[in-house]
C-alpha positions in Angstrom: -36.6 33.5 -43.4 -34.3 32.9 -46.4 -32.2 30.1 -46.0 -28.8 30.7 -46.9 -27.0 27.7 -49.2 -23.7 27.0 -48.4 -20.6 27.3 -51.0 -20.6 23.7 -51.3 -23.8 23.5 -52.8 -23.3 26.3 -54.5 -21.0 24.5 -56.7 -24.1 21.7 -57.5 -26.1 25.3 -59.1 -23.3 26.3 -61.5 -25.7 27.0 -63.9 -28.3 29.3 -61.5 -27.9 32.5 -60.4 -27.6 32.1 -56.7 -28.7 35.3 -55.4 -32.5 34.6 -56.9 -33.0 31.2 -55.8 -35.8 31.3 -53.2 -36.6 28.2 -51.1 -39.6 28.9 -50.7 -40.2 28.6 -54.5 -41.9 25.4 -55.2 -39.7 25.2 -58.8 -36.5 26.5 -57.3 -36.4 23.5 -54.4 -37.0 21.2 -57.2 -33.8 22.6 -58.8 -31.7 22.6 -55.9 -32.6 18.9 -55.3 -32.3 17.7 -58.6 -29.0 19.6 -59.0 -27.8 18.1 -55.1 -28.4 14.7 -55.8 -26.8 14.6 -59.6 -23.5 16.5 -58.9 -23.7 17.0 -55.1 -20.7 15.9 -52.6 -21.3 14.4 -49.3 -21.3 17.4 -47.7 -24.0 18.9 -50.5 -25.9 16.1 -49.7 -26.0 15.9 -46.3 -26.9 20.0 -46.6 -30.2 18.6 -48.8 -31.3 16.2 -46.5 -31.1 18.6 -43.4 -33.0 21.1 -45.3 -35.9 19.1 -47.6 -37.8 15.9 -46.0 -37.6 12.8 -47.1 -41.1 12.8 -48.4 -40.1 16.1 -50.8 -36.9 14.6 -52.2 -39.6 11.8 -53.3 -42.0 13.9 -54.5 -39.1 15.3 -56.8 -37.2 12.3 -58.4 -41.4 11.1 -59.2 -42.1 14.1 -60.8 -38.9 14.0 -62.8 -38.3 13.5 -66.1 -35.7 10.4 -66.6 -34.0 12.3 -69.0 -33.0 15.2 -66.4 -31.0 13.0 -64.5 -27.7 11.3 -64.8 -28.3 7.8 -64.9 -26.3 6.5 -62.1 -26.9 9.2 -60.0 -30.4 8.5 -60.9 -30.2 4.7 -60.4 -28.6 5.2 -56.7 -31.6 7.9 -55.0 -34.1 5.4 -56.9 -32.6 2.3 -54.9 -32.1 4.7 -51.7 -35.6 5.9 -51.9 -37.3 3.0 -53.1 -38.8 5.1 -55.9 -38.6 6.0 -60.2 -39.4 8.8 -62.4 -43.1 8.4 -63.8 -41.9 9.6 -67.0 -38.7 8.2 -68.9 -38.4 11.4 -71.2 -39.9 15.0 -72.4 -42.4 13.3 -74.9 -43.7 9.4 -73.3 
């Protein structure tokens, strides 16, 4: 079942092309939450956390590289979820 992403988040993948994001892609729901919780609304936001668990959202900002964030959006989810990047940039 495709999951169909609502105009307001649509806005957060400006830079994607919406019709070949797949859900169900392991590098296209690390995108979509990336991309949510930089530039996201409320509304975007509360879309994410409806659709991805806790424990993925996690998994994500972990994984991350620093450098892909903006750094207050990155500094909020980090105190929210308790939780950093393990890498501060492309090459460290």
């Amino acid at each position: 079942m495709k999951i169909e992403i609502p105009e307001f988040v649509k806005a957060c993948l400006w830079s994607y092309d919406i019709d070949t994001i797949d859900l169900s892609v392991l590098d296209h729901r690390t995108r979509v939450i990336q991309n949510v919780l930089n530039r996201g609304t409320s509304d975007a936001i509360s879309w994410l956390r409806k659709i991805f668990s806790e424990k993925e959202i996690i998994e994500v900002i972990e994984k991350s590289i620093s450098t892909d964030w903006n750094k207050k959006s990155l500094a909020l989810w980090s105190l929210i979820f308790n939780v950093r990047p393990l890498k501060k940039g492309r090459f460290v």
